[in-house]
N, CA, C and O atoms as a GROMACS GRO file, in nm:
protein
  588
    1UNK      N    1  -0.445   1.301   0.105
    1UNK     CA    2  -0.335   1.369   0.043
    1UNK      C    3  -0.300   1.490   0.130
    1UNK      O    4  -0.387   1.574   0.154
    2UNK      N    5  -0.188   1.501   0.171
    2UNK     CA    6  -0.132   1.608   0.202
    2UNK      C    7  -0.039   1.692   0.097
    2UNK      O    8   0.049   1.652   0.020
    3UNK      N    9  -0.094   1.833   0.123
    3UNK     CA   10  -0.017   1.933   0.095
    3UNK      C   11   0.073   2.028   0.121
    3UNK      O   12   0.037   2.077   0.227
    4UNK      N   13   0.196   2.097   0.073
    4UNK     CA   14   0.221   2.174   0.147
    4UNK      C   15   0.290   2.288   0.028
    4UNK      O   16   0.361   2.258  -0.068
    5UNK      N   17   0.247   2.413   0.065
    5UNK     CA   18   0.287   2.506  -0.059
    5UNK      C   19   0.238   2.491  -0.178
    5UNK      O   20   0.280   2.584  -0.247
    6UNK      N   21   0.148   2.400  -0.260
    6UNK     CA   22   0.046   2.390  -0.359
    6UNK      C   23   0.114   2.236  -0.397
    6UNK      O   24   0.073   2.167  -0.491
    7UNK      N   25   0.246   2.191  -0.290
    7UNK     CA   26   0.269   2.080  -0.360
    7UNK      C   27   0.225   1.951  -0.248
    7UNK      O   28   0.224   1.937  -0.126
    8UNK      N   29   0.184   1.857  -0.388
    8UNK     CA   30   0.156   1.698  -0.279
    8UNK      C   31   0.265   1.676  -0.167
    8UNK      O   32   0.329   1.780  -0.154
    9UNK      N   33   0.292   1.612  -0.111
    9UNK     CA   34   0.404   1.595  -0.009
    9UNK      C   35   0.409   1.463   0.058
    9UNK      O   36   0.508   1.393   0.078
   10UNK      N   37   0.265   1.437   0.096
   10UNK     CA   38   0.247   1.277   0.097
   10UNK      C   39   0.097   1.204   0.075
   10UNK      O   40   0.006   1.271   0.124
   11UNK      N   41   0.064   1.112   0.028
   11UNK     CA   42  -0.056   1.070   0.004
   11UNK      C   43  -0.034   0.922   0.003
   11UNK      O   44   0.069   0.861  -0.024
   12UNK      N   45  -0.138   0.882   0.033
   12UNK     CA   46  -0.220   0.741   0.080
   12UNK      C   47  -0.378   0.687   0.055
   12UNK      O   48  -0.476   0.761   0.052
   13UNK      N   49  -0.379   0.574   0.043
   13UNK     CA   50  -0.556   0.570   0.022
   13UNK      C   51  -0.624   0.431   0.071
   13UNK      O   52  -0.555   0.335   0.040
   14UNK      N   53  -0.720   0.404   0.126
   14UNK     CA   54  -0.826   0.308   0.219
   14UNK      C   55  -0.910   0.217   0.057
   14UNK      O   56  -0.921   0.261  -0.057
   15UNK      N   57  -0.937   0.134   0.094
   15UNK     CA   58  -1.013   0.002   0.053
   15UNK      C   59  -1.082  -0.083   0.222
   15UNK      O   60  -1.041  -0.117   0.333
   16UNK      N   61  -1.210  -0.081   0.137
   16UNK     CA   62  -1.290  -0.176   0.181
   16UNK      C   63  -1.352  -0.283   0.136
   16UNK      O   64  -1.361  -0.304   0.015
   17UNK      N   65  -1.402  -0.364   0.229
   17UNK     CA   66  -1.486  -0.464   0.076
   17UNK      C   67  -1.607  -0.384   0.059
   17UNK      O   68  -1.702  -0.459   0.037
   18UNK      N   69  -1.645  -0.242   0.060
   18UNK     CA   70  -1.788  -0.184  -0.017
   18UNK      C   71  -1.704  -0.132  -0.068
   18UNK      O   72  -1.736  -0.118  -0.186
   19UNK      N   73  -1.572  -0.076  -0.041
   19UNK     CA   74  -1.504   0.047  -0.195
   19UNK      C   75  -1.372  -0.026  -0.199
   19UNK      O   76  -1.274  -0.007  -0.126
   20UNK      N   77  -1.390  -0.125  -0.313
   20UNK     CA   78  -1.236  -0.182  -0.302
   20UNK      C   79  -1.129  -0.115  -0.361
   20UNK      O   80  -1.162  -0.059  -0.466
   21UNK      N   81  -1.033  -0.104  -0.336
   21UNK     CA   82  -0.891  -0.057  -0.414
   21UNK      C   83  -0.883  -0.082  -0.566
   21UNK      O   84  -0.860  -0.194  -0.614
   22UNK      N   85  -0.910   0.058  -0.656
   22UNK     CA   86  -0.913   0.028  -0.794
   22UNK      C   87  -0.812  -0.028  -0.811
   22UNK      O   88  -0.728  -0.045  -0.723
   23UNK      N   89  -0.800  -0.077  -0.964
   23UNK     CA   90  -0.715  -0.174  -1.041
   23UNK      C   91  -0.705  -0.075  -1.127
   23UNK      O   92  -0.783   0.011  -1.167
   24UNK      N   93  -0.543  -0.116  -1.160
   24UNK     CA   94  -0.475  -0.064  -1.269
   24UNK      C   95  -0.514  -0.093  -1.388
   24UNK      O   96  -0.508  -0.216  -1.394
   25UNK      N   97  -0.553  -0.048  -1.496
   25UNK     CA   98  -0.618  -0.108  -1.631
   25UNK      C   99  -0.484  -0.131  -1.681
   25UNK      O  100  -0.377  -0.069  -1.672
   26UNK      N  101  -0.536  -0.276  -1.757
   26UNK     CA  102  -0.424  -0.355  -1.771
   26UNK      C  103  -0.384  -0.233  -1.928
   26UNK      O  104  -0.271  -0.183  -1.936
   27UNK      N  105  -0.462  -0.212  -2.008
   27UNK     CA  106  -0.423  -0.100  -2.130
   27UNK      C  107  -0.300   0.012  -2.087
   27UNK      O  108  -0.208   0.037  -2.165
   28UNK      N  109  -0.313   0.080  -1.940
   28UNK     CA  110  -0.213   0.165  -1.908
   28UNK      C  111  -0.082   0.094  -1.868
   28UNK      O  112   0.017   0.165  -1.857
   29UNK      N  113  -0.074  -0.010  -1.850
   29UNK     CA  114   0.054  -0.104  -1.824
   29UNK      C  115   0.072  -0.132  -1.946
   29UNK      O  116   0.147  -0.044  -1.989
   30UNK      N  117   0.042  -0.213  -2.039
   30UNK     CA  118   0.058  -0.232  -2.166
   30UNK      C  119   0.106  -0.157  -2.264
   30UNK      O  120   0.160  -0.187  -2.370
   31UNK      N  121   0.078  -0.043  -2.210
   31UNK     CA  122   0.125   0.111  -2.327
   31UNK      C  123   0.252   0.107  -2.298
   31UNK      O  124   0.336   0.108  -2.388
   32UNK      N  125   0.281   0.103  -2.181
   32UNK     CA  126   0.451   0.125  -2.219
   32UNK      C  127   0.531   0.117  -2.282
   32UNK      O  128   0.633   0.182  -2.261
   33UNK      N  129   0.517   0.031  -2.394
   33UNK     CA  130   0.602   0.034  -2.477
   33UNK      C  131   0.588   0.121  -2.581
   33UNK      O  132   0.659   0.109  -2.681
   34UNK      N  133   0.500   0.210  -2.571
   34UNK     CA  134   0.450   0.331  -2.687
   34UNK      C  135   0.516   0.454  -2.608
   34UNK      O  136   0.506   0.565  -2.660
   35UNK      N  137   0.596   0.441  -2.462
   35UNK     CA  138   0.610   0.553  -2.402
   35UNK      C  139   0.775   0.565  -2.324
   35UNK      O  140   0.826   0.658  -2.262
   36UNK      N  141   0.827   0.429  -2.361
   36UNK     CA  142   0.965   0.387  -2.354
   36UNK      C  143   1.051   0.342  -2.398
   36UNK      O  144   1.020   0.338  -2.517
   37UNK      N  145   1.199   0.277  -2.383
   37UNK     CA  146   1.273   0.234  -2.496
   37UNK      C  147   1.217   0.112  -2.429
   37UNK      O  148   1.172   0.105  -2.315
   38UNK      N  149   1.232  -0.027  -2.560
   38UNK     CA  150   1.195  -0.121  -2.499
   38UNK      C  151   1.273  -0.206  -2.346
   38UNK      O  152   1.218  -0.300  -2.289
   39UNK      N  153   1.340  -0.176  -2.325
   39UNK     CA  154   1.422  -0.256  -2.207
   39UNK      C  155   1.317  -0.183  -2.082
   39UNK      O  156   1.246  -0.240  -1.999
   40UNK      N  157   1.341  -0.029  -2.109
   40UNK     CA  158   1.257  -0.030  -1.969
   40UNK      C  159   1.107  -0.047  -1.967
   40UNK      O  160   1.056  -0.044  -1.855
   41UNK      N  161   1.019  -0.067  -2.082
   41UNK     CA  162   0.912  -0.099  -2.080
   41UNK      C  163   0.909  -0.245  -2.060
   41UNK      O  164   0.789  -0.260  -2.035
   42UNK      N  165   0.946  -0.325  -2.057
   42UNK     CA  166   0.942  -0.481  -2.054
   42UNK      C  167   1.011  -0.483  -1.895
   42UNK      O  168   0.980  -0.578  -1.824
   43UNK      N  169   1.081  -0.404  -1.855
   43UNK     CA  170   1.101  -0.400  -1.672
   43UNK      C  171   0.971  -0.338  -1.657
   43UNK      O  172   0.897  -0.419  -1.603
   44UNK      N  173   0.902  -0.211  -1.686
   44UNK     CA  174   0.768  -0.198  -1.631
   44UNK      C  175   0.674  -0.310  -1.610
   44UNK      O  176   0.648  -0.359  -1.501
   45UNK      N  177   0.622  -0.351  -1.736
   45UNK     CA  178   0.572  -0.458  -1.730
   45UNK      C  179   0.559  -0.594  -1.635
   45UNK      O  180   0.467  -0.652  -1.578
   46UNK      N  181   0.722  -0.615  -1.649
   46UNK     CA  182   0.778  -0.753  -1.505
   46UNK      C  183   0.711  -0.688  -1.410
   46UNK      O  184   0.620  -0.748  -1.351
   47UNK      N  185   0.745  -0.551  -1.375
   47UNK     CA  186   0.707  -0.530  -1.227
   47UNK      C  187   0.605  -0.543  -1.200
   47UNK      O  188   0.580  -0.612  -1.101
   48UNK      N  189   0.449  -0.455  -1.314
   48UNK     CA  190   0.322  -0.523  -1.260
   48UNK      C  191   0.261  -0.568  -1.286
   48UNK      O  192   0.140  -0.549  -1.298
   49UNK      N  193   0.343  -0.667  -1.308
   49UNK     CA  194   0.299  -0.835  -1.284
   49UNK      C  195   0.328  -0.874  -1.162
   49UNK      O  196   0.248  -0.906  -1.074
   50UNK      N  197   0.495  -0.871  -1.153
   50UNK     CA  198   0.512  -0.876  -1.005
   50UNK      C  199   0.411  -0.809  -0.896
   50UNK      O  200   0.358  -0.860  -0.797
   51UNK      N  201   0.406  -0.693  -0.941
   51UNK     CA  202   0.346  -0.647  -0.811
   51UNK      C  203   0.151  -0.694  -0.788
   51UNK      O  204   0.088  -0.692  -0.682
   52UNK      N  205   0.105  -0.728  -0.917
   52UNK     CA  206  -0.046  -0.819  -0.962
   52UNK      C  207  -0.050  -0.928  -0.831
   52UNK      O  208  -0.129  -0.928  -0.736
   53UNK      N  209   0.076  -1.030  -0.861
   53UNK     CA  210   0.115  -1.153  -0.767
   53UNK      C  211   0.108  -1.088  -0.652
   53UNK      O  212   0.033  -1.152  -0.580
   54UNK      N  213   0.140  -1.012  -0.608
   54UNK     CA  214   0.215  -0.969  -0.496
   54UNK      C  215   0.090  -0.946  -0.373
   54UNK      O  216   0.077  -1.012  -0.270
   55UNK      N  217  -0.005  -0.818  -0.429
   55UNK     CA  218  -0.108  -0.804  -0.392
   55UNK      C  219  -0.205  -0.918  -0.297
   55UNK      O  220  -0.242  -1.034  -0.314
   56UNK      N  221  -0.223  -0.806  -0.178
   56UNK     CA  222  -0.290  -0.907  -0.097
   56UNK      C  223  -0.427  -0.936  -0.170
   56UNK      O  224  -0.442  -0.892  -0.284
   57UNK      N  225  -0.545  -1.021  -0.098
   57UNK     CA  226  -0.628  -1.038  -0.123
   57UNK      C  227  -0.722  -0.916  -0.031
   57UNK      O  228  -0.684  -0.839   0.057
   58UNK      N  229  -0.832  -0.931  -0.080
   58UNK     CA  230  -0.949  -0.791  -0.024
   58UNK      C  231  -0.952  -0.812   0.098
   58UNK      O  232  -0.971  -0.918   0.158
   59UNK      N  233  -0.926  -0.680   0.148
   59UNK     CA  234  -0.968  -0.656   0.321
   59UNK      C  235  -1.139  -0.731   0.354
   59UNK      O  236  -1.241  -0.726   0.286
   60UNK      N  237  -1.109  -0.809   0.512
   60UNK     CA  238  -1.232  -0.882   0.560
   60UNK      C  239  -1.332  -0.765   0.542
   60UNK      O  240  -1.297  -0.659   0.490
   61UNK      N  241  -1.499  -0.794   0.602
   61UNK     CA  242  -1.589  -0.670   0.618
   61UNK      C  243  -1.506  -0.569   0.771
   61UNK      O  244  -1.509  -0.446   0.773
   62UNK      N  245  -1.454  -0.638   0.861
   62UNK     CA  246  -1.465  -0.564   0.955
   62UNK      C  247  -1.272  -0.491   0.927
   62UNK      O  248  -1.197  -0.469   1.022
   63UNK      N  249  -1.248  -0.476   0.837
   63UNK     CA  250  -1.087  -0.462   0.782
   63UNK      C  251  -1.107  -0.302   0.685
   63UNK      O  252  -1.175  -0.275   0.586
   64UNK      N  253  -1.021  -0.227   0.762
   64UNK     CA  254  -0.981  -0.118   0.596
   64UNK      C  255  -0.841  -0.145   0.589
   64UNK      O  256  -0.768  -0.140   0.688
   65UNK      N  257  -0.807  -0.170   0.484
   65UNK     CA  258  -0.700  -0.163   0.374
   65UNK      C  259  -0.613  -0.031   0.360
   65UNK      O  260  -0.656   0.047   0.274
   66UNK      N  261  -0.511   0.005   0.421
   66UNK     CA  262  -0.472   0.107   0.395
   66UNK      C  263  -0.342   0.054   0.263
   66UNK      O  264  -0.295  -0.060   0.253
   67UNK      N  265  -0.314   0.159   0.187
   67UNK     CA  266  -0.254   0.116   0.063
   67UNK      C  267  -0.175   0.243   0.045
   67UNK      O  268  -0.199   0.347   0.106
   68UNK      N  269  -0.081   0.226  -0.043
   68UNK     CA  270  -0.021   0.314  -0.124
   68UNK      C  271   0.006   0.449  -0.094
   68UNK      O  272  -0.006   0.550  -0.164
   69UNK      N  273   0.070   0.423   0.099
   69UNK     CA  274   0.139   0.511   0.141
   69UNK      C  275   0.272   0.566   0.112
   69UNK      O  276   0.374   0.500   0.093
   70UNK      N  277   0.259   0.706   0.111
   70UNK     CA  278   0.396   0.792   0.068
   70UNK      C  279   0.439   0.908   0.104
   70UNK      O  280   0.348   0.988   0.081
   71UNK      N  281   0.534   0.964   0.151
   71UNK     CA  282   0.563   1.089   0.211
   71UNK      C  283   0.708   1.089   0.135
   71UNK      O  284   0.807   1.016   0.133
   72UNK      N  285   0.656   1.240   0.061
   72UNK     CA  286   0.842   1.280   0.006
   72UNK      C  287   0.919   1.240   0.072
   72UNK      O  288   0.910   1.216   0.192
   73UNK      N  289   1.038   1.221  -0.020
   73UNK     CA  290   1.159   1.211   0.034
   73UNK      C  291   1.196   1.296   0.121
   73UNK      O  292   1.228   1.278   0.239
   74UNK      N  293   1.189   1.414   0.044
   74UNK     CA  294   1.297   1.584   0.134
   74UNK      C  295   1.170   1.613   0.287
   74UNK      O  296   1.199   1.681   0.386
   75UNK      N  297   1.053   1.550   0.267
   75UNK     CA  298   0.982   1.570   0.377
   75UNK      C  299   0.958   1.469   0.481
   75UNK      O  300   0.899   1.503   0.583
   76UNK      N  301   0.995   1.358   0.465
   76UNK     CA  302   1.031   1.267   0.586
   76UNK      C  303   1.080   1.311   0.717
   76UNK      O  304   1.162   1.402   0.730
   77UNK      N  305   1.037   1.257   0.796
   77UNK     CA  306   1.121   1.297   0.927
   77UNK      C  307   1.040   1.393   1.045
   77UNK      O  308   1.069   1.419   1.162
   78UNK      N  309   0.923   1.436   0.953
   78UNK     CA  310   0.860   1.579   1.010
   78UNK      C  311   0.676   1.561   1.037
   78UNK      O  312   0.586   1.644   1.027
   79UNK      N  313   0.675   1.397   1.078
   79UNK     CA  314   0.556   1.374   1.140
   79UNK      C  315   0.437   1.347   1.034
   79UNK      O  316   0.340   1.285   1.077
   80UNK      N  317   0.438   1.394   0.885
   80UNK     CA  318   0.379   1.394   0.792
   80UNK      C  319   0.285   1.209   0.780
   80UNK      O  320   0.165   1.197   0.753
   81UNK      N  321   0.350   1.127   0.800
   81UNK     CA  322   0.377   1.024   0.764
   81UNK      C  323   0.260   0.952   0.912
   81UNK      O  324   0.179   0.860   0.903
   82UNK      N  325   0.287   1.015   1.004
   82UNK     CA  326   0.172   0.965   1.165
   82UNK      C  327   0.045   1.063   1.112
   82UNK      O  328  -0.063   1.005   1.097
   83UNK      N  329   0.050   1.189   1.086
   83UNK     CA  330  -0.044   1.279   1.084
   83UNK      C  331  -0.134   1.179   0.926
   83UNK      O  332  -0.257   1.180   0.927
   84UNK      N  333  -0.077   1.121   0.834
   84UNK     CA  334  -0.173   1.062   0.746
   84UNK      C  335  -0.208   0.944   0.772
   84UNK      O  336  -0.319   0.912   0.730
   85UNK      N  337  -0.137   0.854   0.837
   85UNK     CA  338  -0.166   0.751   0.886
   85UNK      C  339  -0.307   0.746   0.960
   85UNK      O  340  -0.404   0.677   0.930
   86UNK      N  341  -0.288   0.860   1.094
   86UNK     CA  342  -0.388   0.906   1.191
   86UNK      C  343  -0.515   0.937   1.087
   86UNK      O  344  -0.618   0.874   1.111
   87UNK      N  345  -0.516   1.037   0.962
   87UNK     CA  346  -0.573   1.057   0.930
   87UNK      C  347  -0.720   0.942   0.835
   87UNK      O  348  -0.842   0.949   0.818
   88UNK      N  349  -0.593   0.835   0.794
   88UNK     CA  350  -0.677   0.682   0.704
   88UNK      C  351  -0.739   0.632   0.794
   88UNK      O  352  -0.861   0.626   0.779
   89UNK      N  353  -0.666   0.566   0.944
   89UNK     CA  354  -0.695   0.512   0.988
   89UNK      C  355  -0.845   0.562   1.053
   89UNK      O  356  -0.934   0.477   1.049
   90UNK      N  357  -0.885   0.718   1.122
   90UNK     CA  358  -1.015   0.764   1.107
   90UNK      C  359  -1.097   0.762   1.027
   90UNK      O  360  -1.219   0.774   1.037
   91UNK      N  361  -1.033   0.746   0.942
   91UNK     CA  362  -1.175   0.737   0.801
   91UNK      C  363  -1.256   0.615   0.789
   91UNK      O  364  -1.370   0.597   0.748
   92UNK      N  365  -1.091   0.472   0.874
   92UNK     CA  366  -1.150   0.327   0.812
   92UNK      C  367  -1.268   0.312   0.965
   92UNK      O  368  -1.353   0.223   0.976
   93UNK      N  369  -1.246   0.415   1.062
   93UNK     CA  370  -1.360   0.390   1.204
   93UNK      C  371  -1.448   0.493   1.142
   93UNK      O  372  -1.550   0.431   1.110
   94UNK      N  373  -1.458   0.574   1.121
   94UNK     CA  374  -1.551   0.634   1.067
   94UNK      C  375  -1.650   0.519   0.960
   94UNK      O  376  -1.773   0.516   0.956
   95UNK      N  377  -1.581   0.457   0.904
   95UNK     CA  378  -1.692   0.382   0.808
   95UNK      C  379  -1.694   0.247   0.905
   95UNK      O  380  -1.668   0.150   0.835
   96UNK      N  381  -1.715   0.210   1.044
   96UNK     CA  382  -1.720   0.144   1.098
   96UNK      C  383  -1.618   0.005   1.107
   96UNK      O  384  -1.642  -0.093   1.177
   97UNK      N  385  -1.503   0.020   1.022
   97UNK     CA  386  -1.391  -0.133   1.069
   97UNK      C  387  -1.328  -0.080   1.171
   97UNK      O  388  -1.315   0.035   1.214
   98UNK      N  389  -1.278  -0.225   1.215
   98UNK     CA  390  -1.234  -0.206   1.389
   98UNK      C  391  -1.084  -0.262   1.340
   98UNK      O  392  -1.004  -0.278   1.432
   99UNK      N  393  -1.055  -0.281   1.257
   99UNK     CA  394  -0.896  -0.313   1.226
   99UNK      C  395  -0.875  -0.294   1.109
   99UNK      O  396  -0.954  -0.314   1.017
  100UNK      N  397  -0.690  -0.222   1.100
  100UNK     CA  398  -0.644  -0.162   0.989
  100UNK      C  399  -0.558  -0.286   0.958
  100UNK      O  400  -0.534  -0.374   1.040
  101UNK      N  401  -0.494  -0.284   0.781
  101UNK     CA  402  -0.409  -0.374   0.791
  101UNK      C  403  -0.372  -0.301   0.661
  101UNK      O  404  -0.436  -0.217   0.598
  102UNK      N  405  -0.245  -0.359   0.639
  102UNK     CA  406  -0.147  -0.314   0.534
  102UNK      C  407  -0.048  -0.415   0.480
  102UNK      O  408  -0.012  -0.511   0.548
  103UNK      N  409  -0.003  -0.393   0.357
  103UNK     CA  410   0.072  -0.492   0.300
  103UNK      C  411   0.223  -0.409   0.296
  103UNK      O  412   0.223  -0.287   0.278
  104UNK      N  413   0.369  -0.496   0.316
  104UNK     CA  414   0.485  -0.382   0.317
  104UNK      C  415   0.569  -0.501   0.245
  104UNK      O  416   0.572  -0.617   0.284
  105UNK      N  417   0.645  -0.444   0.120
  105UNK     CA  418   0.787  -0.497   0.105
  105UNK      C  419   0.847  -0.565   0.201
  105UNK      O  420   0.822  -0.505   0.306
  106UNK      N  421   0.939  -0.693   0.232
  106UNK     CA  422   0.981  -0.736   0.330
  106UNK      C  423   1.094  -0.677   0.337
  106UNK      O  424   1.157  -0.677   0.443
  107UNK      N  425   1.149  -0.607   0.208
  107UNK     CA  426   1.276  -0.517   0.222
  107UNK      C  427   1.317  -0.355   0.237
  107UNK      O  428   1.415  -0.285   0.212
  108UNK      N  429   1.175  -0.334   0.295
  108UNK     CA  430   1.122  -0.181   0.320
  108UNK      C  431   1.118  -0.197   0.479
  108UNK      O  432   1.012  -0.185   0.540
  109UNK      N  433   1.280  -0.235   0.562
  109UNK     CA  434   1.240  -0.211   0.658
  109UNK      C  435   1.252  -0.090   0.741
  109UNK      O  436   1.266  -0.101   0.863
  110UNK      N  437   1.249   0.025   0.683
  110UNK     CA  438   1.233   0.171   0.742
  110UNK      C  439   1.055   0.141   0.747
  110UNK      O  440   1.013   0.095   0.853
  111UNK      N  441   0.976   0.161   0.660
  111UNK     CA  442   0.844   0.101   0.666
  111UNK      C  443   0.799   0.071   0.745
  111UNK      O  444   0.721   0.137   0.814
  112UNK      N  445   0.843  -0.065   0.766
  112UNK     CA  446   0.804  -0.164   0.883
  112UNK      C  447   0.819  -0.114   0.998
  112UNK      O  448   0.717  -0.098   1.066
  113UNK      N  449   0.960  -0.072   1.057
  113UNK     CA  450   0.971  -0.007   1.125
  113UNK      C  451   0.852   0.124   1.182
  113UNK      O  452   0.786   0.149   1.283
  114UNK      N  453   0.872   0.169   1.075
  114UNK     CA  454   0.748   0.290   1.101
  114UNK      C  455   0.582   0.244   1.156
  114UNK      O  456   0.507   0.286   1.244
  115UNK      N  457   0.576   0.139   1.056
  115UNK     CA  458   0.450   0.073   1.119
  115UNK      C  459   0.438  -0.020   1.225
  115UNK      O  460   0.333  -0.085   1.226
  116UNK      N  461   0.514  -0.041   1.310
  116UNK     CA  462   0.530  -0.115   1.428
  116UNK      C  463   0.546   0.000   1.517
  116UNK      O  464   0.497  -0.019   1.628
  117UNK      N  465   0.615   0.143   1.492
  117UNK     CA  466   0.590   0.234   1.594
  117UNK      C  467   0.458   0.303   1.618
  117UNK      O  468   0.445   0.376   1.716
  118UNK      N  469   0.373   0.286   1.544
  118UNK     CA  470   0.235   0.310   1.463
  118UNK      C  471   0.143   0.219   1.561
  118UNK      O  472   0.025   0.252   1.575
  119UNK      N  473   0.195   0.099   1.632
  119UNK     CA  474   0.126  -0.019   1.684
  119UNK      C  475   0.097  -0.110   1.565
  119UNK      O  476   0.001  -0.181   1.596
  120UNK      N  477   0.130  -0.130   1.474
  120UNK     CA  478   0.080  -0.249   1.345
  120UNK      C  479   0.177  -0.385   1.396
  120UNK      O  480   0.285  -0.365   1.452
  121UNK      N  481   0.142  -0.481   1.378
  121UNK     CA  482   0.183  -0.609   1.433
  121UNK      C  483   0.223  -0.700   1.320
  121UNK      O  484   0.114  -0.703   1.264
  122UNK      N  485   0.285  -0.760   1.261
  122UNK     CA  486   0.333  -0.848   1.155
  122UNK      C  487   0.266  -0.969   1.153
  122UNK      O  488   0.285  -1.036   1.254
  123UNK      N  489   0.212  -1.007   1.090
  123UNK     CA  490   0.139  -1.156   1.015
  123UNK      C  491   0.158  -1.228   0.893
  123UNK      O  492   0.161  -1.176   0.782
  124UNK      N  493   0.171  -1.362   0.921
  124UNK     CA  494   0.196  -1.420   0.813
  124UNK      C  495   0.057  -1.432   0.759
  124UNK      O  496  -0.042  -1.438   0.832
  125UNK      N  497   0.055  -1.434   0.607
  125UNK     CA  498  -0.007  -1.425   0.515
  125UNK      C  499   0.000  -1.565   0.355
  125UNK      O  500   0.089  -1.591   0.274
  126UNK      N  501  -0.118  -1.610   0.371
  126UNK     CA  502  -0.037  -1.709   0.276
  126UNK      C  503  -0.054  -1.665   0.137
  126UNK      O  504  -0.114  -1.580   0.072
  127UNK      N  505   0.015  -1.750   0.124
  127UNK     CA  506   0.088  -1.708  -0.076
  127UNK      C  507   0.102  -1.818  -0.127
  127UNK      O  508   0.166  -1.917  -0.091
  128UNK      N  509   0.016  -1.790  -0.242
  128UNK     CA  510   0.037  -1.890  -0.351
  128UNK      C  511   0.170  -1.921  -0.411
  128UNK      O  512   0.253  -1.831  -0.414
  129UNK      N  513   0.205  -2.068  -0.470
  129UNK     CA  514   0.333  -2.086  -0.537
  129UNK      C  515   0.365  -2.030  -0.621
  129UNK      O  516   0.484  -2.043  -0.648
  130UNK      N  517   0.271  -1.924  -0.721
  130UNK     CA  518   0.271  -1.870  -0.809
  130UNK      C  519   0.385  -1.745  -0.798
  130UNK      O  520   0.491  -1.715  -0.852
  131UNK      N  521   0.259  -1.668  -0.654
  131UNK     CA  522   0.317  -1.573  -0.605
  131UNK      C  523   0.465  -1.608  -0.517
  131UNK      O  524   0.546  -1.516  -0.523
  132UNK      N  525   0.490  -1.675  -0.472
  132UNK     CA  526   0.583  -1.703  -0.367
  132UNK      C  527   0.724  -1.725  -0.488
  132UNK      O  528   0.840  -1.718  -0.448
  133UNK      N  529   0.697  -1.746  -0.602
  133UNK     CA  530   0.803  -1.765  -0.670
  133UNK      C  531   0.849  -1.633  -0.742
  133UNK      O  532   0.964  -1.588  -0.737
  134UNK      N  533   0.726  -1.566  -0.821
  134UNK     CA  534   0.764  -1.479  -0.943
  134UNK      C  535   0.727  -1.310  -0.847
  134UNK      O  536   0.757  -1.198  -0.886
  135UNK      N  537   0.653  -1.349  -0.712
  135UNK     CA  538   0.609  -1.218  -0.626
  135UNK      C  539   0.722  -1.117  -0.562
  135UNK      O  540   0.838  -1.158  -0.554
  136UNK      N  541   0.689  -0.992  -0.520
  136UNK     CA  542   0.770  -0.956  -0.402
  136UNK      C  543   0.766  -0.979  -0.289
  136UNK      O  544   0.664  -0.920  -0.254
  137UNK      N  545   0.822  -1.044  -0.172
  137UNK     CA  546   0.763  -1.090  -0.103
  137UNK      C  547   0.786  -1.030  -0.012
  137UNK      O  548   0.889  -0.965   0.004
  138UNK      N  549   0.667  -1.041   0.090
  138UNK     CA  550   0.599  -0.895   0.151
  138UNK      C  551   0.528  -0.950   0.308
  138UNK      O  552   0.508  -1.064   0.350
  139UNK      N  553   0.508  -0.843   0.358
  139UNK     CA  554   0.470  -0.876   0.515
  139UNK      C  555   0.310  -0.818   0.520
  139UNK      O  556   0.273  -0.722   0.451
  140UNK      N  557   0.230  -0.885   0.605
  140UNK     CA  558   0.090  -0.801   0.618
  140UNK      C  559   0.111  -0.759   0.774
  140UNK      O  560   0.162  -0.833   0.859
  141UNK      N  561   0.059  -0.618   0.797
  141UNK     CA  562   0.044  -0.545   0.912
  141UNK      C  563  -0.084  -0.576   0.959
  141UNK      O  564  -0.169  -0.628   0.887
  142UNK      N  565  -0.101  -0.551   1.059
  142UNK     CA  566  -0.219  -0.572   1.117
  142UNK      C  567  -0.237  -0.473   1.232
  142UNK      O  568  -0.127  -0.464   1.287
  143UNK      N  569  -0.328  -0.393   1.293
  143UNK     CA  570  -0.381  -0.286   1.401
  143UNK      C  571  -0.522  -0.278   1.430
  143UNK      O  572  -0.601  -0.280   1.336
  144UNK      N  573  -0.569  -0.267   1.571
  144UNK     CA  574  -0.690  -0.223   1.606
  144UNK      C  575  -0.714  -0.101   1.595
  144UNK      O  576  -0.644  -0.008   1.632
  145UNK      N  577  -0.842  -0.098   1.530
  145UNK     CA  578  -0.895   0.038   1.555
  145UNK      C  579  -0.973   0.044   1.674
  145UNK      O  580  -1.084  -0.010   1.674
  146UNK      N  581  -0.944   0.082   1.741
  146UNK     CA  582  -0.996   0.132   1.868
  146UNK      C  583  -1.107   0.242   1.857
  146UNK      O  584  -1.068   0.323   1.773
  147UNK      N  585  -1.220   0.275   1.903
  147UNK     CA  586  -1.274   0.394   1.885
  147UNK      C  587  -1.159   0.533   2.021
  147UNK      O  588  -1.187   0.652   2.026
   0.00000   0.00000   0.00000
């Protein structure tokens, strides 16, 4: 997590297969409708589901998972976004994986973009019919970690 002035500004977070990427309890998705009108709680809902499908499967042993990257809006533009990247990606060599990988919207191509200037490489990924129908469908990144 980065800060700046006491406020977040951008944050991101690593999975491995020894610390996998928590799960959303399905109870805090479910509440929504105790916390919205119903139309937009039943779009919450679609979405994670959608986004359940969507989800890659667990990073290999020699793989960190980078996930649920974000840099403000009003702070884009100002390196924030390489400086946390730089920062996950040390953590996933620090715990010894030699390759990063990431999952991106296929319609997030500022993203993509970003992560191909990053060195991340595009891979197909297979998907179930399940997912391939009701999913978002999405690109997996791939990068060496180099020491």
């Amino acid at each position: 997590m980065l800060e700046e002035g006491g406020a977040v500004v951008a944050a991101g977070g690593i999975a491995t297969t020894e610390e996998p990427r928590p799960a959303t309890p399905a109870s805090a998705i479910l509440s929504a409708p105790l916390h919205m009108d119903p139309v937009r709680a039943a779009l919450t809902i679609a979405g994670a589901v959608r986004g359940v499908l969507t989800i890659a499967s667990p990073p290999a042993g020699d793989e960190v998972l980078l996930h649920s990257v974000v840099v403000a809006q009003t702070r884009r533009g100002r390196g924030l976004g390489r400086l946390l990247m730089d920062h996950l990606e040390n953590e996933g060599r620090r715990r010894g994986k030699t390759r990063g990988v990431l999952q991106v919207i296929s319609a997030n191509t500022t993203a993509r973009t970003f992560y191909r200037s990053l060195g991340y490489a595009e891979r197909a990924h297979p998907v179930g019919p399940i997912a391939r129908r009701f999913g978002y469908p999405s690109v997996m990144m791939h990068k060496p970690l180099t020491p």
